[in-house]
C-alpha positions as CSV (number, residue, x, y, z in Angstrom):
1,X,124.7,168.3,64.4
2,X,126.8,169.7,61.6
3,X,130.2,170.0,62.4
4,X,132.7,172.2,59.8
5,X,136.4,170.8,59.5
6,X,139.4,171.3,57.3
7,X,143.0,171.9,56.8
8,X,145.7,173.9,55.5
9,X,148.9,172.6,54.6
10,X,152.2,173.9,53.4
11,X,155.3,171.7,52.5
12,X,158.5,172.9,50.8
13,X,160.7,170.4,48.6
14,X,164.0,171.0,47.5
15,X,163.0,169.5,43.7
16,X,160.1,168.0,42.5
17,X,159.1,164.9,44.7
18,X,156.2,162.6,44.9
19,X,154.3,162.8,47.8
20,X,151.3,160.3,49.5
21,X,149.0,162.3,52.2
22,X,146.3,161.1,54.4
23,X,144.4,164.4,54.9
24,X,140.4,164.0,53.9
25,X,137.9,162.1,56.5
26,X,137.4,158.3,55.5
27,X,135.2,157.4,53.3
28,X,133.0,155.8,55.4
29,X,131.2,159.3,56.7
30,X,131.5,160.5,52.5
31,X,127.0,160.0,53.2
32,X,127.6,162.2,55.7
33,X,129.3,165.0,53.8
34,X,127.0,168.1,53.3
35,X,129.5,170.1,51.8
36,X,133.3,169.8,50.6
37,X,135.4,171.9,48.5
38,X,137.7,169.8,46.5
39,X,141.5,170.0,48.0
40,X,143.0,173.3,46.3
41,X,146.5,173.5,45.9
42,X,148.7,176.5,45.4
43,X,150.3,176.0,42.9
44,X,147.8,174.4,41.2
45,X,148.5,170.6,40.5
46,X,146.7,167.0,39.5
47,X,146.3,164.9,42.3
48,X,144.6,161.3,42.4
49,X,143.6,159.1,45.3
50,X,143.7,155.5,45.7
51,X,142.8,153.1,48.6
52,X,145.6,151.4,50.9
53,X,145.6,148.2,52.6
54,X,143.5,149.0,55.7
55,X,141.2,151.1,53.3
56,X,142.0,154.7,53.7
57,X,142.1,157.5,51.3
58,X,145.4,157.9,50.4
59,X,146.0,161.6,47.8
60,X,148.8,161.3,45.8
61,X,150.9,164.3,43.9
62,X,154.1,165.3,42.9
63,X,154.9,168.4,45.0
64,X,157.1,171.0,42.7
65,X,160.3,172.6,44.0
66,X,159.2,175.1,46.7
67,X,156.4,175.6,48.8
68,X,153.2,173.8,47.8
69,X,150.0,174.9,50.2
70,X,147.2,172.2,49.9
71,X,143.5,173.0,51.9
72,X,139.9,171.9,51.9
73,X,136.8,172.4,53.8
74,X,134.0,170.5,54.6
75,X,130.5,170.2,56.3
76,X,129.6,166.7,57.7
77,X,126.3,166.0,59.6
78,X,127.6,164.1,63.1
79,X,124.9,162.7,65.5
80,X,125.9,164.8,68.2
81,X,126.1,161.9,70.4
82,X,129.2,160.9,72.5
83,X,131.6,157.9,72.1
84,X,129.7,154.7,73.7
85,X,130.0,153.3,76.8
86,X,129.3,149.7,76.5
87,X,130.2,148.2,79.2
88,X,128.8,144.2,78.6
89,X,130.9,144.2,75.4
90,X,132.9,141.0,76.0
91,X,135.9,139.9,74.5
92,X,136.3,136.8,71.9
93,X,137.9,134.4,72.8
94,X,141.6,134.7,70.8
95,X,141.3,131.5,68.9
96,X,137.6,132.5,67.9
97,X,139.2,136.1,66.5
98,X,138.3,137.0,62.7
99,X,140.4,136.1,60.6
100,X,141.5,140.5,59.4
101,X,141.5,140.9,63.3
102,X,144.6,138.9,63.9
103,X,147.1,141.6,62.6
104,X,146.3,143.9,65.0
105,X,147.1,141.4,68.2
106,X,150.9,141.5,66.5
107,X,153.2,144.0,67.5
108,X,154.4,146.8,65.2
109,X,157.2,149.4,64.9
110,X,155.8,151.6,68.1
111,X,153.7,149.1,69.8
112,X,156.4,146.2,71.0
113,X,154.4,144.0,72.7
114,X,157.3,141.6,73.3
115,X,158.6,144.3,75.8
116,X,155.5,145.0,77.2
117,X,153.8,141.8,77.2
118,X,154.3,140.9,81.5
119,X,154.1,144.4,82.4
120,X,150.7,144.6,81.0
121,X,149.3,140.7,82.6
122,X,151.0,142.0,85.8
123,X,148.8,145.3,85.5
124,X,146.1,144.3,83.9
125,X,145.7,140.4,84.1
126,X,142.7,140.6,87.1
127,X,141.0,143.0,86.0
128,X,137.0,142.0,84.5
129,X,137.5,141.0,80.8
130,X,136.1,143.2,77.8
131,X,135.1,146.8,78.0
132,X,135.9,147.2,81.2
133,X,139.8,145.9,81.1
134,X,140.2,148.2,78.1
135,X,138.8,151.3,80.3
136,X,141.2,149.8,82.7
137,X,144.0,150.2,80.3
138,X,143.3,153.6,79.4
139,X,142.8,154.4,83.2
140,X,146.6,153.6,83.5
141,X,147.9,155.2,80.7
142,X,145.8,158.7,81.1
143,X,147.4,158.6,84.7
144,X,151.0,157.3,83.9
145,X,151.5,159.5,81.0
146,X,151.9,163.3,81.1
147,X,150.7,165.0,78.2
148,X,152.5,168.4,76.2
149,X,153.5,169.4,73.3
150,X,156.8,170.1,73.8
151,X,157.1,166.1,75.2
152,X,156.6,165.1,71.1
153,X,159.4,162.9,69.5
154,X,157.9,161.5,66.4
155,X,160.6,158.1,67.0
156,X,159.1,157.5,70.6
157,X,157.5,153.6,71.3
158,X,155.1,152.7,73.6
159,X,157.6,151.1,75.6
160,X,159.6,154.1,75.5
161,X,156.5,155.7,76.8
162,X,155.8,153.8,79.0
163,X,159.6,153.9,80.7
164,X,159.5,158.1,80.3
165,X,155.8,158.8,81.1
166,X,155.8,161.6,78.4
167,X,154.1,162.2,75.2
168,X,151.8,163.2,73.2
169,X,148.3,162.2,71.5
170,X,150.1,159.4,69.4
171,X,152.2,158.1,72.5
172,X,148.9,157.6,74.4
173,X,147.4,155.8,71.7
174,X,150.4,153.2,71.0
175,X,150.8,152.5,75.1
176,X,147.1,151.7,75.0
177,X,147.0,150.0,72.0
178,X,150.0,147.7,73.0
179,X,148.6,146.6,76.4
180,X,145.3,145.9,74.5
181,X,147.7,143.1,71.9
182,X,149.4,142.1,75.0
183,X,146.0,140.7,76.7
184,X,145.0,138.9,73.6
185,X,142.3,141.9,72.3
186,X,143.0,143.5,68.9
187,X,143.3,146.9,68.6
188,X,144.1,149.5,66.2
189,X,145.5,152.7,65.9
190,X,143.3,155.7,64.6
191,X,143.8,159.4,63.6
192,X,141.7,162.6,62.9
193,X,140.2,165.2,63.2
194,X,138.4,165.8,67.2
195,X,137.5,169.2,67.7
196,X,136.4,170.8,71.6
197,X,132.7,170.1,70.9
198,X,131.0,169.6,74.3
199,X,134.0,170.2,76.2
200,X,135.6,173.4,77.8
201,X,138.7,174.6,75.2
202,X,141.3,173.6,74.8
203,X,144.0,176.1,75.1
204,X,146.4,173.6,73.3
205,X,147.4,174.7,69.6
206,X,144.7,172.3,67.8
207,X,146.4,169.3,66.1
208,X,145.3,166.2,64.0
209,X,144.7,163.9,67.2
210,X,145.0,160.4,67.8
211,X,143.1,157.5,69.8
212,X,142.3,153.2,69.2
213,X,139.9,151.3,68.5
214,X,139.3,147.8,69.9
215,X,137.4,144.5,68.8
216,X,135.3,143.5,71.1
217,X,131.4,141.5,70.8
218,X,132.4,141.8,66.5
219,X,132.8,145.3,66.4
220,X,135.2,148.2,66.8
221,X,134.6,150.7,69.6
222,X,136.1,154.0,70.4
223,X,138.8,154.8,72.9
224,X,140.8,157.2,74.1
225,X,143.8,157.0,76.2
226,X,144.5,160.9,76.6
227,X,141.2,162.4,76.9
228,X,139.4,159.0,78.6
229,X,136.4,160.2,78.5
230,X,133.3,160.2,75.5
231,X,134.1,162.5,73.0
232,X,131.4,164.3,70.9
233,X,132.4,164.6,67.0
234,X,135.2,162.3,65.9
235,X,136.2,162.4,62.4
236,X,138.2,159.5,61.6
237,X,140.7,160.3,58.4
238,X,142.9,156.8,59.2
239,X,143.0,153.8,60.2
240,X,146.4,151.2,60.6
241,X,148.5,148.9,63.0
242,X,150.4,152.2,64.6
243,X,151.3,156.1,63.5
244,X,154.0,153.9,61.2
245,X,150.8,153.1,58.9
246,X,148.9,156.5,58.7
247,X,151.4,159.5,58.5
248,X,150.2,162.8,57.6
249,X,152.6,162.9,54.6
250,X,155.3,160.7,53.2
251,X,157.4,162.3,51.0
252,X,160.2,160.0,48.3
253,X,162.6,162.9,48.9
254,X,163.6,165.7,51.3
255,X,160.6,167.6,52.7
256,X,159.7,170.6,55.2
257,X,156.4,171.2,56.7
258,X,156.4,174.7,56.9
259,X,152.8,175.1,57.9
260,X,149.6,173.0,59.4
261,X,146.1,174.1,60.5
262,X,143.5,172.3,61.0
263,X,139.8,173.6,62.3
264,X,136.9,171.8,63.7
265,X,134.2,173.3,65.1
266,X,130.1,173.0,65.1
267,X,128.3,175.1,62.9
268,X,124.8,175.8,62.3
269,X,122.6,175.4,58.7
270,X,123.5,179.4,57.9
271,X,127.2,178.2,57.6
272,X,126.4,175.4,55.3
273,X,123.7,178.2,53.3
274,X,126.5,180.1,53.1
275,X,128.7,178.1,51.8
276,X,126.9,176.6,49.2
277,X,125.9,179.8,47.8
278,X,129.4,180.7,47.6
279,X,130.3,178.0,45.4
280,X,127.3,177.7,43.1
């Protein structure tokens, strides 16, 4: 399956200011890439990239006064096939926990697992071990939440979600990922690009989306708290603790986002044809 994404971005800055974005898929589909224009910018400006802690791809640039628009476009080739279901994936015993997996059992600026820590062994404390106590977890939080747009707040918790049963894609993702650290699993807090591939539309205006991923048997595996169910076509861009870790933009000075789109959507080999001949 090939699947065509990308973005458009416009930000407005008051004076010159230096600006890090997480905007390009991670680098661990770049063998997967077919095709992908470098990031324009209007204005045109240098930008580098460098890697952060949890191994993202982080663009750097200083923005000039006024509005700066930054897009790109891509091809990648997807297998087509759903998130797993693995449902004998067991969980590790804590004190037998990788070393790098440890971090994400702590609690972090939206995921306060001292507040949440006997609400989540009351809710979830019988319930079978591994895969099926996370799916358990994101049975809970997919009923308890209510998701819309205009329920965003970009300083809500997961406790704060969990109290006003509100929120958005990010709100979902920290309530899950926060009852996952309480019960002694690591998980971590992912966003990108998720297009409706396989899936009736959705008449939402389409957004950068977020979900978790969770260490169970020595790997991470996929969930989803909002949709909670298999997904076809995940583009990862970021990986980190919570939303705290992997923002869309931070900016060292005042900043408005005046514009995002974003676009993912299957395409077939004509497309990519086309494409390349375009830019040859």
């Amino acid at each position: 399956m090939l699947i065509r994404y990308g973005y458009e971005i416009t930000f407005s800055c008051a004076q010159p200011t230096l600006m890090v974005c997480l905007l390009d898929a991670h680098r661990e589909r770049s063998q997967e890439l077919r095709f992908e224009t470098p990031p324009l910018t209007i204005p045109s400006i240098p930008t580098t990239t460098y890697l952060d802690l949890y191994g993202n791809t982080v663009r750097r640039f200083i923005a000039p006064a006024g509005d700066l628009t930054i897009t790109s476009d891509a091809i990648i080739e997807d297998s087509g096939l759903p998130d797993p279901i693995e449902l004998d994936a067991n969980e590790a015993p804590v004190e037998l926990l990788p070393n790098e997996t440890l971090i994400f059992l702590l609690g972090s600026r939206y995921c306060e697992t001292d507040k949440l820590a006997d609400i989540a062994w009351g809710l979830f404390g019988s319930t079978p071990r591994g895969w099926r106590r996370v799916q358990a977890i994101c049975d809970f939080v997919c009923d308890h939440l209510t998701f819309g747009y205009e329920h965003a707040r970009a300083s809500r918790t997961a406790f704060e979600a969990y109290q006003e049963r509100v929120g958005v894609c990010r709100d979902f993702a920290h309530l899950a990922v926060t009852f996952c650290r309480c019960m002694n699993i690591p998980a971590r807090y992912a966003n990108g690009f998720l297009g409706d591939i396989g899936v009736p539309p959705d008449p939402a205006p389409m957004d950068y989306n977020a979900w978790f991923e969770v260490f169970l048997d020595g790997r991470w595996i996929t969930f989803d708290a909002r949709h909670n169910t298999p997904r076809i076509g995940r583009i990862t861009v970021a990986r980190g603790r919570d939303a705290m870790d992997i923002p869309l933009a931070t900016s060292f000075g005042p900043h408005v986002l005046k514009t995002f789109r974003v676009w993912t959507e299957e395409v077939d080999a004509g497309v990519l044809r086309d494409l390349e001949r375009r830019t040859a």
